[in-house]
C-alpha positions as CSV (number, residue, x, y, z in Angstrom):
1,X,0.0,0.0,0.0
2,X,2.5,2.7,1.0
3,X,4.4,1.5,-2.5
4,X,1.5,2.5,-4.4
5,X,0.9,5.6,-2.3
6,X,4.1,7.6,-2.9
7,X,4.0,7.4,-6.7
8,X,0.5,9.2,-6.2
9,X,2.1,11.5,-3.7
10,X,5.0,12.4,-6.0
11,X,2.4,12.8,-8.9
12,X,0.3,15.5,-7.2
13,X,3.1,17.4,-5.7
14,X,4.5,17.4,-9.1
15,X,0.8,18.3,-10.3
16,X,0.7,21.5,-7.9
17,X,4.4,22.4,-9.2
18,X,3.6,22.7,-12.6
19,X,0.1,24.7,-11.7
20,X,1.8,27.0,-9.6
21,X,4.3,27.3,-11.8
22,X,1.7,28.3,-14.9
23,X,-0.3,30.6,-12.6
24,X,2.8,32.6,-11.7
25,X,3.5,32.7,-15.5
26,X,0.1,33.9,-16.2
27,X,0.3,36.6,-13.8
28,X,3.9,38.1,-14.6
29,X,2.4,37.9,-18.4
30,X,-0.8,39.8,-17.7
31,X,1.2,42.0,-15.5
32,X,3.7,43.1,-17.9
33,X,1.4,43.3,-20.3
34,X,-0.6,45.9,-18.9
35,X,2.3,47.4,-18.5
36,X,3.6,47.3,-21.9
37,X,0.2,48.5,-22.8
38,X,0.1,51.9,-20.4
39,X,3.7,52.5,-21.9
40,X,2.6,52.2,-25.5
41,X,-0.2,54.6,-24.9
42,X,2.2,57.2,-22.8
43,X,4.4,57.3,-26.1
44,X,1.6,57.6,-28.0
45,X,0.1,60.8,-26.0
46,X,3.9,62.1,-26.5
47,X,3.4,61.4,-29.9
48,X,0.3,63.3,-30.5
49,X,0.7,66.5,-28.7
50,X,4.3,66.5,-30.7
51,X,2.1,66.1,-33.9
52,X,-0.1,69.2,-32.2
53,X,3.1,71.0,-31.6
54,X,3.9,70.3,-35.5
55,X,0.6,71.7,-36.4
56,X,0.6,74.7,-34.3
57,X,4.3,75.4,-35.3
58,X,3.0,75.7,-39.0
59,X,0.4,77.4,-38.5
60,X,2.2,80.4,-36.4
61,X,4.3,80.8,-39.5
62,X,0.8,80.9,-42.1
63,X,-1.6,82.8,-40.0
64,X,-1.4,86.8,-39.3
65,X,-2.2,90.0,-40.1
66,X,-1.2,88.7,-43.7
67,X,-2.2,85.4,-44.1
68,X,0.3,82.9,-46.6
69,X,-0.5,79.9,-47.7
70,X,0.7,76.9,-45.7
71,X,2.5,75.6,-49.2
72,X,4.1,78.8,-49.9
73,X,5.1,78.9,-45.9
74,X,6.7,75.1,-45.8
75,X,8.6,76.5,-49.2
76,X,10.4,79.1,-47.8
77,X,11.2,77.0,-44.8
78,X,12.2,74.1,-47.1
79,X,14.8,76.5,-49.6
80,X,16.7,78.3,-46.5
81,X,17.2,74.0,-45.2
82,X,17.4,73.0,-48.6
83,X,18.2,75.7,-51.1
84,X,19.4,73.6,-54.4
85,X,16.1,71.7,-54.3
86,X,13.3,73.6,-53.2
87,X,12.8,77.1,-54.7
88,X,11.1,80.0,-53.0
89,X,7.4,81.1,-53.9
90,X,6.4,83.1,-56.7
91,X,5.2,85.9,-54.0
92,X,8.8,87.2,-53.0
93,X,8.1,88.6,-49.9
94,X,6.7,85.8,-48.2
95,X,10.3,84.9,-47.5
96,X,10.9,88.5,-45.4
97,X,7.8,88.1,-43.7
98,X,8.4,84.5,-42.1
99,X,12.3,84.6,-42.2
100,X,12.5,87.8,-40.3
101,X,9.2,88.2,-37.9
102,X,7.0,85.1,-37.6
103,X,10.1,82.4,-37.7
104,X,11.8,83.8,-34.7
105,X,8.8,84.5,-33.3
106,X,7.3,81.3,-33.4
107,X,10.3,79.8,-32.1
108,X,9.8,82.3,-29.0
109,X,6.6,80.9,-28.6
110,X,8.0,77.1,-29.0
111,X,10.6,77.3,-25.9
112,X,8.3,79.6,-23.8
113,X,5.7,77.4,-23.9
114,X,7.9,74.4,-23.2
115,X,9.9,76.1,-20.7
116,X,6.6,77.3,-18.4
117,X,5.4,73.9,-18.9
118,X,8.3,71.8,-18.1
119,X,9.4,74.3,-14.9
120,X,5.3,73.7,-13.5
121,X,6.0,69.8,-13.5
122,X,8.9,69.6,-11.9
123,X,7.4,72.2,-9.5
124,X,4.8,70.5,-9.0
125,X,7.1,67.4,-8.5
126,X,9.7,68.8,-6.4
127,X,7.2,70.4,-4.0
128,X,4.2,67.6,-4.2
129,X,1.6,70.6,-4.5
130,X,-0.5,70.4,-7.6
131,X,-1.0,74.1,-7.3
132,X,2.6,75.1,-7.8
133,X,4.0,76.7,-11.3
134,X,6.5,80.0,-12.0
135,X,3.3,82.0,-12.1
136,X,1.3,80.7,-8.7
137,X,4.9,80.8,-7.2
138,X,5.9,84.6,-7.6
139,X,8.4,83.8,-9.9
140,X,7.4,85.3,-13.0
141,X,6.3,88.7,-11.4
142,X,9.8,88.6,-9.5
143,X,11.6,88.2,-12.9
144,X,9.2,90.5,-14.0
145,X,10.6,93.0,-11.6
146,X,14.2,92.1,-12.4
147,X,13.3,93.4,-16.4
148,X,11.8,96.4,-15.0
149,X,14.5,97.1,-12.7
150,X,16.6,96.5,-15.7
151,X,14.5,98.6,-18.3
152,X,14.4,101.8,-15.7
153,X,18.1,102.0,-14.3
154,X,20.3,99.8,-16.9
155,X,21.5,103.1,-18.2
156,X,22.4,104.2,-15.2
157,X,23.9,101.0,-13.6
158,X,25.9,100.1,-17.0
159,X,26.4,103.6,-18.7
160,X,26.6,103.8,-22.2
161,X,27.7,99.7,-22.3
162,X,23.7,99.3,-22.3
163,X,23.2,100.0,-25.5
164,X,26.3,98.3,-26.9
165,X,25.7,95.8,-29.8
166,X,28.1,93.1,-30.2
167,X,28.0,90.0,-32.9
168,X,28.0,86.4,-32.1
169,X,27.8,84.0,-34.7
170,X,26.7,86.3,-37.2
171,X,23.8,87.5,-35.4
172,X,23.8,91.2,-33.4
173,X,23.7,91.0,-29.9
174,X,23.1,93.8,-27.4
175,X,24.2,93.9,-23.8
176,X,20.7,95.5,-23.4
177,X,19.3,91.8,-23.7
178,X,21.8,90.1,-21.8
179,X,21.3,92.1,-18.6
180,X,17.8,91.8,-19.1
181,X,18.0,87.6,-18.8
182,X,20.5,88.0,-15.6
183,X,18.1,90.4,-13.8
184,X,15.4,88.7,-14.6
185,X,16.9,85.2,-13.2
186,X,18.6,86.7,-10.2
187,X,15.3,88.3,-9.1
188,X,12.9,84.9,-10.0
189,X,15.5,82.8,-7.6
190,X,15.8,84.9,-5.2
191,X,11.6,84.9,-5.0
192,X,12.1,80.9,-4.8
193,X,14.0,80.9,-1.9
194,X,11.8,84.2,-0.2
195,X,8.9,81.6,-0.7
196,X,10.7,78.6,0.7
197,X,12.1,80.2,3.8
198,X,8.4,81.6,4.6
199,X,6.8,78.2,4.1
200,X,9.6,76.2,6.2
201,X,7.8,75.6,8.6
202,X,4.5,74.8,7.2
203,X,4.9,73.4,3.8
204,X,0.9,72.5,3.1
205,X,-0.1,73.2,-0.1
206,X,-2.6,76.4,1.3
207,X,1.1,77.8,2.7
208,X,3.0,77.5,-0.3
209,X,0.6,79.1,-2.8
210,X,-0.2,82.1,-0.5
211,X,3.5,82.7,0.2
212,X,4.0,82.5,-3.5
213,X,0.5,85.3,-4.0
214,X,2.4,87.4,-0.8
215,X,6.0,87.2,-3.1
216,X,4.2,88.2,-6.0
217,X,2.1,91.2,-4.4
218,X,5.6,92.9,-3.0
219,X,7.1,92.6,-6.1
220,X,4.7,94.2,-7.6
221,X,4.4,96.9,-5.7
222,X,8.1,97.3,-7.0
223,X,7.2,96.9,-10.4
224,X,4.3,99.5,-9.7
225,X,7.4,101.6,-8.0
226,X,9.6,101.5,-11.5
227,X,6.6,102.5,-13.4
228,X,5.9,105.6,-11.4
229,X,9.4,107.5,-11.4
230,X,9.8,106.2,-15.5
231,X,9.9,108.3,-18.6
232,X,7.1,108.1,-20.8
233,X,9.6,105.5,-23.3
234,X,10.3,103.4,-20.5
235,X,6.9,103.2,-19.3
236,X,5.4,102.6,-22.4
237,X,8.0,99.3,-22.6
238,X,7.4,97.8,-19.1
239,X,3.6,98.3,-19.2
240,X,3.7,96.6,-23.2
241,X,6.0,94.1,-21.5
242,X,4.1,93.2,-18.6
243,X,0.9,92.1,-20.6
244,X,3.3,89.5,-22.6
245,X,3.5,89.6,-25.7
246,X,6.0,88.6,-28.7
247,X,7.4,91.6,-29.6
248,X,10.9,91.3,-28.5
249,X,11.1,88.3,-30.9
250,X,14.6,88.3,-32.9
251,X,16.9,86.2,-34.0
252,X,19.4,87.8,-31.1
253,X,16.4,86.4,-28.8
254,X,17.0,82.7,-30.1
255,X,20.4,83.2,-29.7
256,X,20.1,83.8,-25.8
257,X,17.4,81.2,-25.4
258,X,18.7,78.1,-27.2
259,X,21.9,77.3,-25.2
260,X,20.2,78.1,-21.7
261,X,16.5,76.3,-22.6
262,X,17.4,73.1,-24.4
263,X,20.4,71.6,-21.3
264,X,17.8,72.6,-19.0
265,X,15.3,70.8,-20.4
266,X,17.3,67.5,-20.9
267,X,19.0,67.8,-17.6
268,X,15.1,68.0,-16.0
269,X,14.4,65.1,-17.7
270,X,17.5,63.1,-16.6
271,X,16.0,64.1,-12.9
272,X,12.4,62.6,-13.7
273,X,13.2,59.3,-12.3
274,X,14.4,60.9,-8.8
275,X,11.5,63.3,-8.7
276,X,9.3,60.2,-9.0
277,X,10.5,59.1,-5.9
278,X,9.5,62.1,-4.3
279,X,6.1,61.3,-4.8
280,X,5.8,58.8,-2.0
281,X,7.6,61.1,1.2
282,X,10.8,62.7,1.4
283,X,11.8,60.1,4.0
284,X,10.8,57.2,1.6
285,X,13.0,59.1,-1.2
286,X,16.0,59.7,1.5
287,X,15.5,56.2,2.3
288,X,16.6,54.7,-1.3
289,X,19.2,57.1,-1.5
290,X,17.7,60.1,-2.5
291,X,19.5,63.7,-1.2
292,X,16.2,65.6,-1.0
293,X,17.5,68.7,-0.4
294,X,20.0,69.2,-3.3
295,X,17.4,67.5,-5.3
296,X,14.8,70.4,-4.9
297,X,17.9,72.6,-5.2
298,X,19.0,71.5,-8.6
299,X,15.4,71.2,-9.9
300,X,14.2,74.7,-8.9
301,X,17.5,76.2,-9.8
302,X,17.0,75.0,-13.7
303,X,12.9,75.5,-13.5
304,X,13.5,79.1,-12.5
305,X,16.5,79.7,-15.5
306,X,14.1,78.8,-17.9
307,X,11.3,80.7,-16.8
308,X,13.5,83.4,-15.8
309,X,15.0,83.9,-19.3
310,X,11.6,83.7,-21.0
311,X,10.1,86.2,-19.2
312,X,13.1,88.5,-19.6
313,X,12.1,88.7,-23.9
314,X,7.9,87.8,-23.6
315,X,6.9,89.5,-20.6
316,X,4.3,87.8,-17.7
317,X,3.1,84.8,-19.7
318,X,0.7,82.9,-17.0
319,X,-0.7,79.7,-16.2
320,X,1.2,77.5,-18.7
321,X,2.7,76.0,-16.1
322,X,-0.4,75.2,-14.1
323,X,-2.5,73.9,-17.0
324,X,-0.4,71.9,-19.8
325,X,1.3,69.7,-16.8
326,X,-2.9,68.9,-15.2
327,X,-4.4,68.2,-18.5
328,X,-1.3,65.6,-19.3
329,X,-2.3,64.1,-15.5
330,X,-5.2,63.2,-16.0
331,X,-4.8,61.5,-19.1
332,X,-1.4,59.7,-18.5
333,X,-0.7,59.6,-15.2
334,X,1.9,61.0,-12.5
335,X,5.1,59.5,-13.9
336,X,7.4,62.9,-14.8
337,X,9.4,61.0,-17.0
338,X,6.3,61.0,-19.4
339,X,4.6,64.1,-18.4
340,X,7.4,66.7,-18.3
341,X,7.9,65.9,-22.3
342,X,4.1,65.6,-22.5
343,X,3.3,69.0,-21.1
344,X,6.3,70.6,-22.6
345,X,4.7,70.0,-25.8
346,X,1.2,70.8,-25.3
347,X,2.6,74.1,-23.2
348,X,4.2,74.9,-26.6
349,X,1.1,74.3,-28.3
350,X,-1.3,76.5,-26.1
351,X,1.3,79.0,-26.6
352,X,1.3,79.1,-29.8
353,X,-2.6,78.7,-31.1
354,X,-3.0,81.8,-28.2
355,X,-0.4,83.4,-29.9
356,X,-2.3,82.9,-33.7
357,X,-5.7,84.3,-32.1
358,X,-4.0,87.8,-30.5
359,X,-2.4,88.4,-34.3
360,X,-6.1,87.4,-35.7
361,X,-8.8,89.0,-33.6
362,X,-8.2,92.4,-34.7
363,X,-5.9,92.5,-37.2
364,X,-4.0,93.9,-38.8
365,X,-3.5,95.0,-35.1
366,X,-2.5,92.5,-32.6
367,X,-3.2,92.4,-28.4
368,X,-0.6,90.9,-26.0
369,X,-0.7,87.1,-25.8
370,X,-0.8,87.2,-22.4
371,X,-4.4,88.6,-22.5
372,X,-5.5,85.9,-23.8
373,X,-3.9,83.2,-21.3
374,X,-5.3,85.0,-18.4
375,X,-8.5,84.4,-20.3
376,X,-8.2,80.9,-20.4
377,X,-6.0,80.1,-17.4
378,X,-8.4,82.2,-15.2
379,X,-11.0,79.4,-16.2
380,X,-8.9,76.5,-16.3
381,X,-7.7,77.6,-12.2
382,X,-11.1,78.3,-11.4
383,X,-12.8,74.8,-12.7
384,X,-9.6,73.1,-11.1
385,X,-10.0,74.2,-7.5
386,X,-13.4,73.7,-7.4
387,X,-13.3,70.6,-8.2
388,X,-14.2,68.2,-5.3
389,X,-10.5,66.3,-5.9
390,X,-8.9,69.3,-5.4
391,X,-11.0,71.5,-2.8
392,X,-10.2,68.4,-0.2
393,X,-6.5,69.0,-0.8
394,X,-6.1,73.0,0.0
């Protein structure tokens, strides 16, 4: 008996070997699949808004007070790349027109709009409050104040070097600009850590936005200070600069931009994974080797560059930050590694569409940009912090 009862022993603990085996199998499978699936339709997301960024960016060069057609536009673009194969329109001066005002300026608007967005998510991320962007923060009136500051007294601070021109790489720089950027980036941090130091001790969400609204309300009463003891030419600039708009869009603008926006932007990114960690507690982060503190350093340091130097050649551009990194949220998630590039391109695209509907609602005139996101962002903030999600959370 007990020689025909092991066999049957050995046969169903082999039995329940093999099942378990197939079960585990089947779960790692479904697992990763779903996975694999949430991955695929992250890139895909990516994807898209990069085809809306595509869209926008040709129609920012087609639409204005003159509108060209979208064939004649991708011509001129396609001689300057490729010059012994694709020949210019019939209309000659389609090429002056995009080459030398809606070119540059649509560029402005590309890595504004993916600057606000990108600095907002790792805001967001650095600080865990989703109410958190350059504009909600004081940083972009700070910086706003820096240009003023800069606009009123760089005469008397630099002399007659202020309105000294210079070339770099072909292109005519003006140390007018590049004081502009420093101001601007030395007054945004310096509202960063104002904000931090006041919420220290009580870093809820409610104390962090209202320090950010206290920041922004003493630097404008600076701004409102510049203003009053101006001359009528400087006034005239900081009150066209504060609306935001793209008028200081030139090719010596790029120039600036390009060299500061795009390592910021990939250096963000390389920090997406460790911002990620952040999610779950600083001590959970500190606790799989995470230095917290020179992580929210380093983050905030490159989110306010970026901002900073936008602001310095568009003026107050708000609530990109705030809206392009929620609307990517809800749709893909909380991972930064695929929001940050997510909301950078939709920021871009906001920015840009806005940007085609201040040249177009009164043309031939035009109305700052920034008029119009305050339009749009005012609803967006309202409808978000009513919502029942995010009225428990302040």
């Amino acid at each position: 008996m007990t020689n025909v009862q092991e066999p049957v022993d050995r046969f169903d603990a082999e039995r329940d070997r093999i099942m378990s085996t197939m079960q585990t199998t089947i779960e790692h499978d479904r697992i990763e699949g779903q996975y694999d699936t949430s991955q695929r339709s992250k890139v895909l997301f990516i994807s898209a808004m990069g085809a809306l960024t595509i869209i926008a960016f040709i129609c920012s060069l087609a639409i204005g007070s003159v509108d060209i057609p979208i064939l004649d536009a991708l011509s001129v673009l396609g001689h300057h790349l490729f010059p012994s194969w694709i020949s210019l329109p019939d209309t000659a001066w389609y090429d002056t027109i995009i080459m030398m005002e809606r070119f540059p300026r649509t560029l402005l608007c590309l890595m504004t709009g993916v600057s606000l967005a990108a600095a907002g998510t790792v805001m967001q991320g650095l600080l865990r409050n989703p109410l958190v962007s350059p504009f909600t923060l004081g940083v972009s009136t700070a910086a706003s104040f820096g240009a003023a500051i800069s606009i009123v007294f760089g005469s008397s601070i630099l002399g007659g070097a202020f309105y000294s021109t210079f070339s770099f790489l072909g292109f005519d720089m003006t140390v007018k600009n590049i004081f502009l950027v420093l101001m601007s980036f030395a007054f945004g941090m310096f509202s960063i850590l104002l904000v931090l130091r006041i919420a220290k001790r009580d870093s809820s969400r409610a104390t962090l936005v209202l320090s950010g609204v206290v920041i922004s309300y003493l630097f404008q009463a600076g701004i409102s200070f510049s203003k009053y003891i101006s001359n009528d030419e400087s006034l005239r600039e900081i009150t066209n600069w504060l609306m935001g708009g793209m008028w200081n869009a030139t090719w010596s603008a790029i120039v600036i931009m390009t060299p500061i926006v795009i390592p910021c932007i990939i250096y963000l990114e390389k920090m997406a994974l460790d911002i990620n960690s952040l999610s779950a507690g600083d001590e959970i982060a500190r606790n799989v080797g995470i230095d917290v503190g020179k992580l929210r350093n380093k983050g905030l340091i490159a989110s306010t560059l970026i901002a900073s130097t936008c602001v310095a050649f568009t003026g107050v551009i708000g609530f990109i930050g705030l809206m392009a990194p929620h609307m990517c949220r809800m749709i893909i998630g909380n991972d930064t590694r695929y929001i940050l590039p997510a909301s950078a391109l939709l920021g871009s695209s906001i920015l840009m569409f806005s940007d085609i509907v201040a040249r177009v609602i009164i043309r031939p005139d035009q109305i700052p940009v920034g008029i119009i996101l305050y339009f749009i962002g005012g609803i967006f903030f309202i409808w978000m912090v009513t919502r029942s999600k995010w009225s428990g959370k302040l």
